[in-house]
C-alpha positions as CSV (number, residue, x, y, z in Angstrom):
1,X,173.2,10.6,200.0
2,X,169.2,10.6,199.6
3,X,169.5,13.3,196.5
4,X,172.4,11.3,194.8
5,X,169.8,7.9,195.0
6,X,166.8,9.8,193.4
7,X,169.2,11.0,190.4
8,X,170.3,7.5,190.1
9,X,166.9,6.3,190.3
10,X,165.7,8.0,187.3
11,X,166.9,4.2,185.1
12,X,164.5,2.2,187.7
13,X,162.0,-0.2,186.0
14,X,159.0,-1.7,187.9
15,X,159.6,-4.6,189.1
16,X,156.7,-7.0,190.8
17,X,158.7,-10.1,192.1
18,X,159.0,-11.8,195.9
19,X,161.9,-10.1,198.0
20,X,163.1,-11.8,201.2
21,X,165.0,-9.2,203.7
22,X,166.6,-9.6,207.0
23,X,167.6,-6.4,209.4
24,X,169.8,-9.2,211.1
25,X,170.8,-11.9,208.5
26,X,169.1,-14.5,211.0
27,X,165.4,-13.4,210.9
28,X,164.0,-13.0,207.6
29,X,160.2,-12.0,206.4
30,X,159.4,-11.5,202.6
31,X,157.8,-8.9,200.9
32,X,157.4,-7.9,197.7
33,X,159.3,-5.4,195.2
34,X,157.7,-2.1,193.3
35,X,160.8,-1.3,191.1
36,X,164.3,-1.9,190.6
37,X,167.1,0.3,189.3
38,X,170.9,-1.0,189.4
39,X,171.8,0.7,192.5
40,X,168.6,0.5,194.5
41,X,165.0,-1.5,194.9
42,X,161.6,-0.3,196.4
43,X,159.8,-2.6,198.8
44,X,156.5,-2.7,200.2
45,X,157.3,-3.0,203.6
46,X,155.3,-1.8,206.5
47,X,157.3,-3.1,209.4
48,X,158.6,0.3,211.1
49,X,162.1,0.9,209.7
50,X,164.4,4.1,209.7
51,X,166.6,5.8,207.2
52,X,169.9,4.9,207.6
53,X,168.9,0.7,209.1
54,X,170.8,-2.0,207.0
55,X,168.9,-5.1,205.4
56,X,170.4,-7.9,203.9
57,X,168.1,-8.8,200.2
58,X,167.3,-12.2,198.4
59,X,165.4,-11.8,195.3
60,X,164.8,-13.3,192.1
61,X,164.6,-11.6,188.5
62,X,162.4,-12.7,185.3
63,X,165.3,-13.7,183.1
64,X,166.4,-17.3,182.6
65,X,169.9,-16.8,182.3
66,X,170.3,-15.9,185.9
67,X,168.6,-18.6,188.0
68,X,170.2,-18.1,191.6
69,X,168.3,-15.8,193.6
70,X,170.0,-12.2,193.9
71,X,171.9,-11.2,197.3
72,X,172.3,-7.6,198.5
73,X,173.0,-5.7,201.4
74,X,171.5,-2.5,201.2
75,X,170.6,0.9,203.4
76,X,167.1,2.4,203.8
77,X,167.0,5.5,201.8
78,X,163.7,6.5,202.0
79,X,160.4,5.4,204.2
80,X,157.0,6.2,201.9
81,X,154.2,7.2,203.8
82,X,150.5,7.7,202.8
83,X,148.3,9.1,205.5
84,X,150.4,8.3,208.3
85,X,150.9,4.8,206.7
86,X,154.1,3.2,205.8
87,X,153.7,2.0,202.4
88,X,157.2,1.0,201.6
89,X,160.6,2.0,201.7
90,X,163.6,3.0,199.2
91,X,166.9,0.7,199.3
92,X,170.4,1.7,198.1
93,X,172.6,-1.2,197.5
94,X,175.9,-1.1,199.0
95,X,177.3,-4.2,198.5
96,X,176.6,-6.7,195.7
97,X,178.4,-9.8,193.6
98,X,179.5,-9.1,190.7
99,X,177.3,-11.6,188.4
100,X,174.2,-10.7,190.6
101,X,174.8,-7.4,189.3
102,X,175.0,-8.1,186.5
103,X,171.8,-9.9,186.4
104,X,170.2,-7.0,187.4
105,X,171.9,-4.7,184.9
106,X,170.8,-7.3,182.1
107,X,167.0,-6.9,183.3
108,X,166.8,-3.1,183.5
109,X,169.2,-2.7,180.0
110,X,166.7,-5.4,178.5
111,X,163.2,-3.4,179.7
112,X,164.8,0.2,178.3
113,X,165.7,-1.6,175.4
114,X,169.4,-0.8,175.5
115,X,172.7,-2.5,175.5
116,X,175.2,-2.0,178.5
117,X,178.5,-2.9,178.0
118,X,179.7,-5.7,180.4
119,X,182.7,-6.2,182.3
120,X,181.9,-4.4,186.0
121,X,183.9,-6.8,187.4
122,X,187.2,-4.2,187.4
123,X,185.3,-2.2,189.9
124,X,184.5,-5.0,192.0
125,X,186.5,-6.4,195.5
126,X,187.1,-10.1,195.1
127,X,186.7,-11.5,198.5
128,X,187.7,-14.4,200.3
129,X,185.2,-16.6,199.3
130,X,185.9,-16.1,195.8
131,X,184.1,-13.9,193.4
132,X,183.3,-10.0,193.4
133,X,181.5,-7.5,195.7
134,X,180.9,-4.1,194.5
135,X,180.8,-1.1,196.8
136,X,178.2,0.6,195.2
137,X,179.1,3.9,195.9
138,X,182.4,3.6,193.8
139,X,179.7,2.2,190.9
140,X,177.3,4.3,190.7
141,X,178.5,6.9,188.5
142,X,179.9,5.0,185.8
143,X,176.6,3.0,185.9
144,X,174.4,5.9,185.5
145,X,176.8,7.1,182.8
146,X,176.7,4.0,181.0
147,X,173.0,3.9,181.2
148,X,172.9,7.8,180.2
149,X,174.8,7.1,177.3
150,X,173.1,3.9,176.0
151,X,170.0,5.7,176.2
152,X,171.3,9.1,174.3
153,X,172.3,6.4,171.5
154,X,169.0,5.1,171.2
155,X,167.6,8.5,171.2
156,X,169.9,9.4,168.3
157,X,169.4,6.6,166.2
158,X,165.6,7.2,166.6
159,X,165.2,10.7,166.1
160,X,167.7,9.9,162.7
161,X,165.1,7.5,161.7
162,X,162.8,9.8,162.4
163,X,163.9,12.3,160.0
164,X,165.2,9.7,157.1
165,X,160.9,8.7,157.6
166,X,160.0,12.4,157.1
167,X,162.4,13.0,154.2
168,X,161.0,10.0,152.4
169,X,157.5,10.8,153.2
170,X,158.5,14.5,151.6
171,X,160.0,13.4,149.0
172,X,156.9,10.9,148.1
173,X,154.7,13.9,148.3
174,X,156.9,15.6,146.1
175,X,156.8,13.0,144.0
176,X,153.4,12.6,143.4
177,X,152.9,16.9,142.9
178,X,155.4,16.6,140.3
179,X,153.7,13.4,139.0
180,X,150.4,15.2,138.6
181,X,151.7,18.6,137.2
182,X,153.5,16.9,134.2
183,X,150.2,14.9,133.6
184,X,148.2,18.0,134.3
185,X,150.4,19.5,131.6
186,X,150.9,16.6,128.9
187,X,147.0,16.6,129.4
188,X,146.7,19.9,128.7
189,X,148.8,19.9,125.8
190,X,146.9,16.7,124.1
191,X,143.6,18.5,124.4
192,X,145.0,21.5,123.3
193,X,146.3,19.6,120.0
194,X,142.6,17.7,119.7
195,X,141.1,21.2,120.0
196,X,143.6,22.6,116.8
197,X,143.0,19.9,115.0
198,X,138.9,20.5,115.1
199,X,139.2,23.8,114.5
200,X,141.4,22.7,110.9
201,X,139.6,19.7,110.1
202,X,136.2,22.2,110.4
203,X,137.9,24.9,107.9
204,X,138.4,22.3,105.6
205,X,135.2,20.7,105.7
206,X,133.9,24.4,105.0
């Protein structure tokens, strides 16, 4: 479970915002996030925790369309230590409403600067409060996909760019060497002609 989170991990952002967590959903301390990714967070938490302990998450994202504060249940996946010192830990979501998600996917799509298609909510449970839930596990590989594939887009359009910049810059260059040899040789012809026509105008005057 810990190897499939660090290959999803690889689309995290950093992420510097106020996190409030609970191991009980009735006591709840706040700390503050390192970096996101859509199925995980990193906290810098130093109360003793073990892979494997449940938290319940309330956190809030730097984008105006999504005001409400984001709501996650999620499994330690990692504990960072420095020294002997706990530092912070890695969170998988497991569970997480549909729109918060997709708050969350807006925010990481919008730092790598690429588009996500929408519409997650297919995957999602709809409870009985209303509304979805995802079980992350069941979205996690399409996300990463997605994300994959977005990304490999973005690559191709650049490196195309890329190439139509070096072909023009070639081009230029050849350009401007063919631009100078047919001067070099319309020059050379001119004086060439001025040259003839000293050497005649000096028989004459003989």
């Amino acid at each position: 479970m810990a190897q499939g989170y660090e290959k999803r991990e690889s689309h995290r952002v950093p992420l510097d915002t106020k996190v409030q967590y609970s191991a009980d959903g009735l006591t709840w301390h706040q700390s503050r996030s390192r970096d996101v990714s859509s199925t995980g967070i990193q906290l810098q938490i130093q109360d003793p925790v073990q892979p494997g302990n449940l938290m319940k998450l309330s956190f809030t994202l730097p984008n105006l369309k999504w005001q409400e504060p984001v709501q996650a249940e999620a499994e330690v996946v990692r504990v960072i230590n420095q020294k002997g010192h706990q530092l912070g830990v890695g969170l998988r979501f497991i569970s997480l409403r549909a729109n918060h998600y997709q708050a969350v996917e807006e925010f990481i799509s919008r730092v790598l600067g690429i588009h996500v298609e929408e519409g997650f909510e297919r995957l999602g449970d709809r409870p009985a409060g209303g509304g979805f839930v995802f079980s992350m596990d069941r979205l996690a590989t399409e996300s990463v996909e997605k994300k994959a594939e977005a990304l490999e887009k973005k690559m191709l359009v650049q490196a195309r760019e890329e190439r139509r910049e070096a072909i023009n810059l070639a081009l230029n260059r050849a350009g401007r060497v063919a631009l100078l040899i047919v001067v070099g040789y319309l020059a050379f012809k001119v004086a060439g002609f001025f040259v003839e026509l000293f050497f005649k105008l000096s028989e004459l005057a003989q």
